[in-house]
Z-matrix of the N, CA and C atoms (Angstrom, degrees):
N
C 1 1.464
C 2 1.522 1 109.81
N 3 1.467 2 109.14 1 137.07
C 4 1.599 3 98.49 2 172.83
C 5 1.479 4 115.11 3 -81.38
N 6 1.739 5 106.56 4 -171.82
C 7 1.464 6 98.34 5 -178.68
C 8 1.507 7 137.43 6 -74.13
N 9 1.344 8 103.53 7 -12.31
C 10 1.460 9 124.14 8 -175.38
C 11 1.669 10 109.70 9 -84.04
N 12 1.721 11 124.55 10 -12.91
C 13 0.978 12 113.95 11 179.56
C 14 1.245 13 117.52 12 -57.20
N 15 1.472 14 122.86 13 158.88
C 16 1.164 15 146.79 14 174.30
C 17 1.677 16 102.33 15 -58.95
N 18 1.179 17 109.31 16 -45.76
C 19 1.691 18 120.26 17 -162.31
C 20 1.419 19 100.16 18 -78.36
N 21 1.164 20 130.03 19 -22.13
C 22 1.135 21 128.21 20 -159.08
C 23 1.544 22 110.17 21 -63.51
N 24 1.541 23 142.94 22 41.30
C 25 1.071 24 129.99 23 -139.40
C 26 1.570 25 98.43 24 -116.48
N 27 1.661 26 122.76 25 148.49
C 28 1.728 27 122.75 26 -176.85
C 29 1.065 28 107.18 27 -81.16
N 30 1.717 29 123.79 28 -6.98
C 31 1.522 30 115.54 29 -145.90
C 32 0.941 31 127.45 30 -156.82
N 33 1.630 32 146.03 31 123.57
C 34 1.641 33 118.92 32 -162.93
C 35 1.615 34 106.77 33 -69.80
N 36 1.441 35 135.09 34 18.55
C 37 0.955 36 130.90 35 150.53
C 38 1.442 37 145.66 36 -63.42
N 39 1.750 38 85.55 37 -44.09
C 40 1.282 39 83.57 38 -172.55
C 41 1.870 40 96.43 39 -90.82
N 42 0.876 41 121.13 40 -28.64
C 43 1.833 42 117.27 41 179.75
C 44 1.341 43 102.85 42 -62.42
N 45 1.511 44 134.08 43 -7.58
C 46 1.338 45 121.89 44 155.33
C 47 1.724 46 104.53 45 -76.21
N 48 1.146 47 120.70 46 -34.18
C 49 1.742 48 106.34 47 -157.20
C 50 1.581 49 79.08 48 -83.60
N 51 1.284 50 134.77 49 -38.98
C 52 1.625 51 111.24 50 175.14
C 53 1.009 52 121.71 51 -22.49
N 54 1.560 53 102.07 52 -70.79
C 55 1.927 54 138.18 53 -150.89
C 56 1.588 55 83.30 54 -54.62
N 57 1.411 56 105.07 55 -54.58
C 58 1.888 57 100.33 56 -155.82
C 59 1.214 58 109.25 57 -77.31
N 60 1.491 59 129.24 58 -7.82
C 61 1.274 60 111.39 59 169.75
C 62 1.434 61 119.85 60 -98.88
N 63 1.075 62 114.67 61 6.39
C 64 1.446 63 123.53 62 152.68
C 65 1.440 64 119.73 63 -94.38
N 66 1.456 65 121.45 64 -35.90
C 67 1.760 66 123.31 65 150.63
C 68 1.361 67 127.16 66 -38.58
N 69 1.495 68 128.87 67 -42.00
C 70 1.205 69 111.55 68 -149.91
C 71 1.510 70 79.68 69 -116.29
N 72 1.336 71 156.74 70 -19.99
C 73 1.568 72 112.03 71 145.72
C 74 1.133 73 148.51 72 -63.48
N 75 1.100 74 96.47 73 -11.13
C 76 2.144 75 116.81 74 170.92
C 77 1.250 76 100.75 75 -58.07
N 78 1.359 77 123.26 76 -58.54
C 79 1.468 78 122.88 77 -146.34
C 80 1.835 79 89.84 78 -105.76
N 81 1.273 80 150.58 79 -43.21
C 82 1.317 81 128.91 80 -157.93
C 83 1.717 82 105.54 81 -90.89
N 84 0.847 83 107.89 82 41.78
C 85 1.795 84 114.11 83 164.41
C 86 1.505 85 113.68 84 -103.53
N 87 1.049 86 116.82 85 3.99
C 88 1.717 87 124.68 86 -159.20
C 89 1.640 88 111.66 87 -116.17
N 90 2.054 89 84.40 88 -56.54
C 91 1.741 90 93.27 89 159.32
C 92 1.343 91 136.05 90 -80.44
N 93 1.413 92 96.22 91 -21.28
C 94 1.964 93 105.76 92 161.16
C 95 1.155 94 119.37 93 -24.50
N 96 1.543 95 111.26 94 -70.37
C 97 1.675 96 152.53 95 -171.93
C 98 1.865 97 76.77 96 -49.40
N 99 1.099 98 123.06 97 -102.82
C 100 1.785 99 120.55 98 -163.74
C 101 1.299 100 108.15 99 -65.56
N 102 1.012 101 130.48 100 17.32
C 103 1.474 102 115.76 101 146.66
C 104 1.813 103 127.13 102 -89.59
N 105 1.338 104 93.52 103 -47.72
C 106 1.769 105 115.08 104 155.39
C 107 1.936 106 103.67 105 -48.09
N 108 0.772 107 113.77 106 -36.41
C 109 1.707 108 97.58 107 -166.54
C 110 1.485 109 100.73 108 -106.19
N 111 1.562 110 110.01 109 -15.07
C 112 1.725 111 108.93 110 165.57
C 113 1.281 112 127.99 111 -65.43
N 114 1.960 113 86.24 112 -30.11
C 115 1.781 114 91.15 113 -163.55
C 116 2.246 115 97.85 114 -94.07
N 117 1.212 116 97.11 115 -3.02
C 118 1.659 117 98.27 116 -175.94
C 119 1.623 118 105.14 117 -75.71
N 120 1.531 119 95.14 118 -44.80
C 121 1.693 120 116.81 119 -163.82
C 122 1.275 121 88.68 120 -65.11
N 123 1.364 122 150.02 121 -6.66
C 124 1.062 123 141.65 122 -152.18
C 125 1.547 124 117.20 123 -124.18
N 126 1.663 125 101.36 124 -15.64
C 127 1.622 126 125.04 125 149.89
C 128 1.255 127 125.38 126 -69.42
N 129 1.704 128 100.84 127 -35.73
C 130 1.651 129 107.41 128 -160.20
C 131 1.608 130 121.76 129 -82.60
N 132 1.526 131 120.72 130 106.40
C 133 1.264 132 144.50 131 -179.89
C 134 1.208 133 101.84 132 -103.50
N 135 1.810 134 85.69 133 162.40
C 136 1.577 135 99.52 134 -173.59
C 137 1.434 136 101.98 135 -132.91
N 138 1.341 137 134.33 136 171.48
C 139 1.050 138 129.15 137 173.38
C 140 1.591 139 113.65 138 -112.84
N 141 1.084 140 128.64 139 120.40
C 142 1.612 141 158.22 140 -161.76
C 143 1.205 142 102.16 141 -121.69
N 144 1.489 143 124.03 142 102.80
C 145 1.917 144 123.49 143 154.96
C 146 1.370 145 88.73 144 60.35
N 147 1.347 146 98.95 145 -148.21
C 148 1.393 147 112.11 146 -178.81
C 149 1.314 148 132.02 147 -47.46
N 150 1.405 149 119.83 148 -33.67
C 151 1.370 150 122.95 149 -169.72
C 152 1.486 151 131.35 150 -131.85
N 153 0.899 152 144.44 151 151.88
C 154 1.798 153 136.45 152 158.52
C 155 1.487 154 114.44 153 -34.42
N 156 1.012 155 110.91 154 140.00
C 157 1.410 156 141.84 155 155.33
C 158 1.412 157 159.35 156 -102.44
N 159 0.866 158 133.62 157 85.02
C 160 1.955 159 122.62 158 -150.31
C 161 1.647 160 81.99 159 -67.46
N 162 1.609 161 85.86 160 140.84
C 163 1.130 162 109.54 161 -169.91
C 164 1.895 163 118.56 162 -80.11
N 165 1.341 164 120.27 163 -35.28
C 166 1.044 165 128.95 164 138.93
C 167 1.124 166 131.44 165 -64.51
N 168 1.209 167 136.34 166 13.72
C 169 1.578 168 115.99 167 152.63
C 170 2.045 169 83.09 168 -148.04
N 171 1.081 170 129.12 169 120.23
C 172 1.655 171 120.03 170 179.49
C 173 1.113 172 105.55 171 -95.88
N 174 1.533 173 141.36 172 25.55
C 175 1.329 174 145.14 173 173.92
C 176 2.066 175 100.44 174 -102.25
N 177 1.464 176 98.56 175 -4.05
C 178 1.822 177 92.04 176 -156.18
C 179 1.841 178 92.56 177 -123.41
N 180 1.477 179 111.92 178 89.50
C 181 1.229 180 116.27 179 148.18
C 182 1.603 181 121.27 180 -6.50
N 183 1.650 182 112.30 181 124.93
C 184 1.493 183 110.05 182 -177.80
C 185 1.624 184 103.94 183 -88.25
N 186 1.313 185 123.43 184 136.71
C 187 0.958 186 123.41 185 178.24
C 188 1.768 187 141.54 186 70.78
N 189 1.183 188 95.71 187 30.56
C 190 1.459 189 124.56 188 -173.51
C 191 1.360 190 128.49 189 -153.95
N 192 1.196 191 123.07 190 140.44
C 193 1.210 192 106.50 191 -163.74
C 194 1.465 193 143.43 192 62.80
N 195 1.337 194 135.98 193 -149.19
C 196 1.534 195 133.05 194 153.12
C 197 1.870 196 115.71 195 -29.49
N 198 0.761 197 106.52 196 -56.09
C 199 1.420 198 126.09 197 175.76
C 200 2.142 199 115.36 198 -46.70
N 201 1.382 200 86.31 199 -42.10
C 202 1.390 201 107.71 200 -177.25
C 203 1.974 202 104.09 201 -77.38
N 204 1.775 203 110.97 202 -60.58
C 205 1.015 204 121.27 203 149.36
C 206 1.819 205 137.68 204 -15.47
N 207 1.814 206 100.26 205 -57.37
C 208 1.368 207 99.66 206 -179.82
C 209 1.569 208 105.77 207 -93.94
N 210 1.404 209 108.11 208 13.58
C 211 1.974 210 102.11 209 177.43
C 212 1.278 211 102.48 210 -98.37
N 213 1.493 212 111.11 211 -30.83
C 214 1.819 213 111.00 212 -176.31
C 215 2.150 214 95.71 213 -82.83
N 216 1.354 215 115.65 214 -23.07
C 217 1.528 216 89.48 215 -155.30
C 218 2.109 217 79.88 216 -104.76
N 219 1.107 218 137.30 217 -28.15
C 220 1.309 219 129.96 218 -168.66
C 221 1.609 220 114.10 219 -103.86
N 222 1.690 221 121.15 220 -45.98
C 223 1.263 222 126.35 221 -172.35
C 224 1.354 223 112.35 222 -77.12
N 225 1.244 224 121.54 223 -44.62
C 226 1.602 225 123.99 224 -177.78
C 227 2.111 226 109.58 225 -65.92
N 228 1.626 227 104.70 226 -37.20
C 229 1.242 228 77.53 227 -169.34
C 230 1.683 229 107.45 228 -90.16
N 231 1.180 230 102.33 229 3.86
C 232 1.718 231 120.49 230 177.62
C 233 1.568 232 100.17 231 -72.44
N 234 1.117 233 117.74 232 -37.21
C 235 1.265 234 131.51 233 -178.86
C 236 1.376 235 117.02 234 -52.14
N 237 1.678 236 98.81 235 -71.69
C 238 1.275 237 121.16 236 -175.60
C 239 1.332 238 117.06 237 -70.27
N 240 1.526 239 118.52 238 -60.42
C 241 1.605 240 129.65 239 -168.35
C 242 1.508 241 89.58 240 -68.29
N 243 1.402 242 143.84 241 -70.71
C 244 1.294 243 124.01 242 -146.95
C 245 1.684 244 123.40 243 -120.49
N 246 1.217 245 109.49 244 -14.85
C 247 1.735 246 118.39 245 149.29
C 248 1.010 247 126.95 246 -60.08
N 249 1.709 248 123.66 247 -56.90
C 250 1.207 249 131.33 248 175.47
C 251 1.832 250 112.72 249 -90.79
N 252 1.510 251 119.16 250 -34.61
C 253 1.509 252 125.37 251 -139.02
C 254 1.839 253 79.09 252 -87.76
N 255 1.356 254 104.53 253 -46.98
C 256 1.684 255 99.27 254 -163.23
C 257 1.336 256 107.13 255 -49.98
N 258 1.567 257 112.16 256 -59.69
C 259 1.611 258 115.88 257 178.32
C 260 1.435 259 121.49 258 -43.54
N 261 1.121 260 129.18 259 -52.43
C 262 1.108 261 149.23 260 173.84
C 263 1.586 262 113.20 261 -54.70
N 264 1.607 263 130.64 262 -43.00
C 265 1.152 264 117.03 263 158.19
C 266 1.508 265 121.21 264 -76.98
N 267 0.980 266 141.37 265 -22.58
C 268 1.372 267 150.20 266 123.02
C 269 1.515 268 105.09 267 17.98
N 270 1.500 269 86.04 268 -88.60
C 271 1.534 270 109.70 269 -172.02
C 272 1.567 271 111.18 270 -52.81
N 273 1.411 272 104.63 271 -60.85
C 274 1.263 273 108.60 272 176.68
C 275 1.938 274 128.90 273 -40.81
N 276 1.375 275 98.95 274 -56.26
C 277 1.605 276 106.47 275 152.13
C 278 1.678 277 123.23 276 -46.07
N 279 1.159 278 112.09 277 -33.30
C 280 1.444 279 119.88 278 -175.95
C 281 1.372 280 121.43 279 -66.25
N 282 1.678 281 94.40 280 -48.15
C 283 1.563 282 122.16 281 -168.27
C 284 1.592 283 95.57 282 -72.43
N 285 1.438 284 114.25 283 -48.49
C 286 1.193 285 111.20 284 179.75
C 287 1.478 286 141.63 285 -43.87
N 288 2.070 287 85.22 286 -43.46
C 289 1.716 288 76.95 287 173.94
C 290 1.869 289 104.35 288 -126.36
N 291 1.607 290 104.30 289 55.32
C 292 1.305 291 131.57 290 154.07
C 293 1.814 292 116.56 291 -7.95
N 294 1.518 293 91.23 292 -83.09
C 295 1.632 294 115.89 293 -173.20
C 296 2.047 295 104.78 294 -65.40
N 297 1.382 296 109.00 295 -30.09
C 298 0.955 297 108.76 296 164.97
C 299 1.828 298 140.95 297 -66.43
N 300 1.414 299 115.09 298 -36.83
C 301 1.510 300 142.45 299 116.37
C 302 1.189 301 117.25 300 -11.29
N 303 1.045 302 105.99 301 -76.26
C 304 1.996 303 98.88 302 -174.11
C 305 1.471 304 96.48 303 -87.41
N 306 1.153 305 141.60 304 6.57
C 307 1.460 306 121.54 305 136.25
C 308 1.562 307 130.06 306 -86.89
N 309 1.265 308 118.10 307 1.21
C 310 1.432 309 139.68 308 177.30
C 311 1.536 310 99.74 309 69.35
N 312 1.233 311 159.89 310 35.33
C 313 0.874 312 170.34 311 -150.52
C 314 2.136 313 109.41 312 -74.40
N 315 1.443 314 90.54 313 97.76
C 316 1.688 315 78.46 314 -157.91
C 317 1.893 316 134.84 315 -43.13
N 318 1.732 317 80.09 316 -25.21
C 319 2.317 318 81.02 317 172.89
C 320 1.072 319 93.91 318 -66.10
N 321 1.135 320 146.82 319 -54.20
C 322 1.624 321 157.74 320 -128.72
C 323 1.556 322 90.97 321 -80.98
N 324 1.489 323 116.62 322 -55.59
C 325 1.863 324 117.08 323 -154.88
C 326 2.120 325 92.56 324 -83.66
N 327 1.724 326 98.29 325 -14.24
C 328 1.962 327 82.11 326 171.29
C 329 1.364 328 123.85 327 -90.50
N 330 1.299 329 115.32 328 -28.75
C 331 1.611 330 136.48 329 178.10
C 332 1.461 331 88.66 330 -68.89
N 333 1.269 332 143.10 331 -94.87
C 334 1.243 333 154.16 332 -169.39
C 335 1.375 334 141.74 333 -47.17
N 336 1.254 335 102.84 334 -37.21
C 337 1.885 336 132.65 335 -166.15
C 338 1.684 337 99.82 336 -45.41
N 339 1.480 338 93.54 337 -52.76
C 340 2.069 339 71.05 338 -173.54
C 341 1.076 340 127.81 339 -73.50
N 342 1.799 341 104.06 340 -6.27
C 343 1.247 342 87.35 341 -178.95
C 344 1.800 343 131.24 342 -89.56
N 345 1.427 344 92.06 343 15.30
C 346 1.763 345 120.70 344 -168.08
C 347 1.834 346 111.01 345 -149.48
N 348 1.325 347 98.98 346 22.51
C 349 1.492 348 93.65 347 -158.80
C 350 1.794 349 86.36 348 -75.56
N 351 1.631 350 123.46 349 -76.86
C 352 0.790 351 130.41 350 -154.59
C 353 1.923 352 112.49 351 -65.87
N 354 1.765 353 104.98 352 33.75
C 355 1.107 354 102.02 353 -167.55
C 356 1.335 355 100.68 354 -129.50
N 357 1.803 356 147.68 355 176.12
C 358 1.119 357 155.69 356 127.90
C 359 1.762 358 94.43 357 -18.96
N 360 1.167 359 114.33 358 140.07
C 361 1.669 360 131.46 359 160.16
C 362 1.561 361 97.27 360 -78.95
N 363 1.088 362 140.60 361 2.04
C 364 1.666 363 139.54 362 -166.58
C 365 1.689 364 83.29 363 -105.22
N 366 1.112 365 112.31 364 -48.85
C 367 1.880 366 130.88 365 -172.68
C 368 1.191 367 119.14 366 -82.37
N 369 1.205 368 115.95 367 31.77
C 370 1.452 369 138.26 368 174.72
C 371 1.431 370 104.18 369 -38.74
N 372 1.402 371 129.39 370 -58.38
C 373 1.149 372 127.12 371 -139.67
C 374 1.943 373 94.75 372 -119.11
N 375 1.406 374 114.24 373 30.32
C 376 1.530 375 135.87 374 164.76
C 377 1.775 376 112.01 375 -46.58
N 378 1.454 377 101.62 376 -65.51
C 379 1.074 378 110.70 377 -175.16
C 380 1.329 379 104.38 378 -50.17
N 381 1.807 380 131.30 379 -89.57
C 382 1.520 381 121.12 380 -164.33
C 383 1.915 382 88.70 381 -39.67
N 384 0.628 383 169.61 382 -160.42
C 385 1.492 384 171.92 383 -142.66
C 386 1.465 385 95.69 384 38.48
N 387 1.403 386 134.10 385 -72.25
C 388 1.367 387 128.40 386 -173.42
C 389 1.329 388 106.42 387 -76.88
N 390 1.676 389 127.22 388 0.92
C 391 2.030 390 119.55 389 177.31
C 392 1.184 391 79.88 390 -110.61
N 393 1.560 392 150.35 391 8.76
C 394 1.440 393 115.28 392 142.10
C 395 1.350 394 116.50 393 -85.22
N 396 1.453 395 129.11 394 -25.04
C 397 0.700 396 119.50 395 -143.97
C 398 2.183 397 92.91 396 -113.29
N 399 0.707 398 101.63 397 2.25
C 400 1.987 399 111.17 398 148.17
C 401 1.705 400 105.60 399 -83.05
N 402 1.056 401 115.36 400 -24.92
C 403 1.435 402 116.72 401 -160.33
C 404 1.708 403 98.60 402 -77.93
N 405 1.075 404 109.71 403 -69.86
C 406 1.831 405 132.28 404 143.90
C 407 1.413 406 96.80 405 10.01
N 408 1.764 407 100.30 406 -95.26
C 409 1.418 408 117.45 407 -163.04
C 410 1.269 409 128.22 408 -39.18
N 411 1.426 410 111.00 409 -56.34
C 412 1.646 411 127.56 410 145.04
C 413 1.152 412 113.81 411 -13.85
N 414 1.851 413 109.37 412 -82.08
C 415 1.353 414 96.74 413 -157.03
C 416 1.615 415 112.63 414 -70.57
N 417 1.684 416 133.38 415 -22.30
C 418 0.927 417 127.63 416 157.60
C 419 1.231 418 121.43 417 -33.63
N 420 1.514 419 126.89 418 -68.36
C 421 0.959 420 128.91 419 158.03
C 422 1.299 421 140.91 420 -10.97
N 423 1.666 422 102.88 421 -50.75
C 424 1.579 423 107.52 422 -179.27
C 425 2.095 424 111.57 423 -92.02
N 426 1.613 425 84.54 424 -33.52
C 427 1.462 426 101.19 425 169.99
C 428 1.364 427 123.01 426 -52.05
N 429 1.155 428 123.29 427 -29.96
C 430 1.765 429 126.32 428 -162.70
C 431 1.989 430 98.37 429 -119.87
N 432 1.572 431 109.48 430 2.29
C 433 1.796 432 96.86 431 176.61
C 434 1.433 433 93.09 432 -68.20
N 435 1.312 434 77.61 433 155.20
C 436 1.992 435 90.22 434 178.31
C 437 1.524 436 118.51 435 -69.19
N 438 1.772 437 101.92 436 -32.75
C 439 1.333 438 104.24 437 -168.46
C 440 1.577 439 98.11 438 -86.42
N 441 1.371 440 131.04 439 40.22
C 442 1.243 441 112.33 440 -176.51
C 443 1.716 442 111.52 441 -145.46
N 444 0.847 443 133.62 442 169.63
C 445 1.694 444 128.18 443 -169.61
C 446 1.589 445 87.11 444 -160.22
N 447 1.163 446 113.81 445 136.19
C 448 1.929 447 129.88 446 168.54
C 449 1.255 448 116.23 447 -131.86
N 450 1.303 449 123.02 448 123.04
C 451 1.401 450 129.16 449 176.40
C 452 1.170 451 107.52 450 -66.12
């Protein structure tokens, strides 16, 4: 093996941080999708008589109480850590090893590749481009149901 292989590793350490950085983009494209529409459904109120309503359960006041509770302890970091945070480290890894990419650099195209495979190496940073733009659709989606109103 030459030196640039992927395999080339001293340690069952580091052939785990390989494995997983080729693991965890395979598999979190699937749960993305229901996490984005968990954490929307979880905005979406309605208005009833006097007041708001979460729209999935219409017994539970929007924004008060329990309701208020699971937006600060479940929606915000759903928000941040894996709607926005995943894409964004993505990118960040991407951007990072940029010049490395458009040299095809073989650790670089195994750690990375899916997440740019089916793209230009110039278009590195394609993908967060299409996880904003699922992100988008969603919230349109949840934003424009009739039965629903979002602050």
């Amino acid at each position: 093996m030459n030196e640039y292989s992927p395999f080339n590793c001293t340690n069952k350490c580091t052939n785990f941080f390989l494995f997983s950085t080729l693991f965890i983009p395979l598999t979190s494209d699937i749960p993305f999708f229901f996490v984005r529409l968990q954490t929307f459904s979880l905005l979406s109120c309605k208005h009833v008589g006097s007041g708001y309503w979460l729209t999935a359960d219409l017994e539970e006041p929007c924004y008060e109480g329990r309701h208020l509770i699971y937006f600060f302890l479940l929606v915000l970091p759903q928000m941040i850590c894996y709607i926005f945070g995943l894409p964004a480290l993505s990118l960040f890894f991407l951007w990072r090893n940029r010049t490395k990419i458009k040299q095809s650099h073989p650790v670089v195209m195994f750690r990375y590749g899916l997440l740019f495979a089916g793209y230009r190496n110039e278009r590195y940073y394609w993908e967060t481009v299409m996880a904003a733009r699922k992100v988008l659709i969603v919230a349109i989606g949840k934003c424009f149901d009739r039965r629903s109103i979002y602050f």
